[in-house]
C-alpha positions, -999 to 999 in steps of 0.1 A, spaced: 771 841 209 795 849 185 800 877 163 786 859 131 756 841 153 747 877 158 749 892 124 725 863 114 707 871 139 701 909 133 696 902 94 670 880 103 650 894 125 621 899 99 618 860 99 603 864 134 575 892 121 567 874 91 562 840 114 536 856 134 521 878 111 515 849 89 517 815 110 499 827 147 468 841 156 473 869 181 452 873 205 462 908 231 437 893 256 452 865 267 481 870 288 510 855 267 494 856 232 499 893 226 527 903 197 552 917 223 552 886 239 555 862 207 581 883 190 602 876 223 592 841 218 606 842 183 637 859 189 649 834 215 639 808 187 660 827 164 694 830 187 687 794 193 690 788 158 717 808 152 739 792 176 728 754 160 731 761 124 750 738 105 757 754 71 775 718 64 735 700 64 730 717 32 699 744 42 701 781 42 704 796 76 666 813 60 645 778 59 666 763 88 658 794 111 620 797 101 615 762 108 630 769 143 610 797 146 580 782 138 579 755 159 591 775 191 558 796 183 537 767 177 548 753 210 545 786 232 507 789 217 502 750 231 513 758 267 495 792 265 465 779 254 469 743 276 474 768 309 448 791 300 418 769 290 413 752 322 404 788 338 369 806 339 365 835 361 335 836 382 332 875 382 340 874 341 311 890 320 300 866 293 297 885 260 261 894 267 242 928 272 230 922 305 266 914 321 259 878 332 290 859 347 299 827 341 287 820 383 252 836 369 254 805 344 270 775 356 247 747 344 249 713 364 230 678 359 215 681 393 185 692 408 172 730 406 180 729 448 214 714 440 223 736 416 213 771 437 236 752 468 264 749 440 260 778 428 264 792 463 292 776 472 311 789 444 304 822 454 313 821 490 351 805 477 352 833 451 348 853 480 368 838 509 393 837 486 397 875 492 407 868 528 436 844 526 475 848 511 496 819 499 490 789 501 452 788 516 446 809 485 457 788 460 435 759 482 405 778 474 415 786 441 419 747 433 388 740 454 373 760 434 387 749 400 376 711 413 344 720 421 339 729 386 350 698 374 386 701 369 412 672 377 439 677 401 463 668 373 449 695 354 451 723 385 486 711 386 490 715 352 478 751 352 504 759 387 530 740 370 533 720 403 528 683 415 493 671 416 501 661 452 505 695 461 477 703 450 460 678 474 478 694 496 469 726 495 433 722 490 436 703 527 452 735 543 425 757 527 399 733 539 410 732 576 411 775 575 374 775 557 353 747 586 369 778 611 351 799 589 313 809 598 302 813 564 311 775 553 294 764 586 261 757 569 274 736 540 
């Protein structure tokens, strides 16, 4: 950066706060979402447009800068939200008094008997997924996403791999979990 990309930069910073404060909903929860992490996300934005501006086009570095800004935002929130909607945690309490998890909950089309052997093998991933590293874990995990209904596209999506790796890996956690006594029965 230059000397003058960083003075517009440093008298310009207020652009980013005002952005959030009045374009983004913050949300400290999810990981990503929290201000530390969007004012980041709009700093970049704004060193990206300083180093582009084109006084020349006819618009102040101001409107050129918030637009920049803006957008950069808009599209973090996109892939936050895009990566973090897919996933539902088995041991995460509902907002409910009696601290029933989404696994307490889980509502399928199928029989009462169906549902109690879903329900079960859900557990018992949630669980073997405690005894694995690497790549058997992230099996289970996508076994466990699919078994919930989720594409392979969108378990790749979430990895930010291949959805053929995600193919693969649920066949290297499937050949650990028939060795495992536990899965015997299902």
């Amino acid at each position: 950066m230059t000397e003058q990309e960083k003075l517009l930069v440093m008298d310009n910073l207020d652009l980013v706060r005002n952005t959030i404060i009045g374009v983004i909903s913050q949300n400290e929860s999810v990981q990503g979402m929290g201000y530390d992490d969007l004012f980041q996300t709009g700093c970049e934005a704004l060193c990206h447009a300083a180093m582009n501006y084109q006084a020349e086009k006819g618009a102040s570095f101001r409107t050129f800068a918030s637009l920049v800004i803006r957008n950069r935002l808009l599209s973090h929130c996109r892939i936050i939200n895009r990566l973090q909607s897919p996933l539902q945690y088995l041991e995460e309490p509902l907002h409910d008094a009696e601290g029933t998890t989404l696994g307490d909950t889980l509502v399928c089309s199928a029989t009462d008997t169906q549902k109690i052997e879903e329900l079960d093998t859900l557990r018992l991933l949630q669980d073997a997924k405690k005894n694995y590293k690497g790549i058997t874990k992230k099996g289970i995990e996508a076994l466990w996403m699919k078994c919930l209904g989720h594409s392979s596209t969108e378990i790749a999506s979430y990895y930010g791999v291949m959805p053929n790796h995600i193919s693969a890996w649920i066949s290297r956690a499937g050949s650990k979990l028939r060795n495992d006594r536990r899965f015997s029965c299902l």
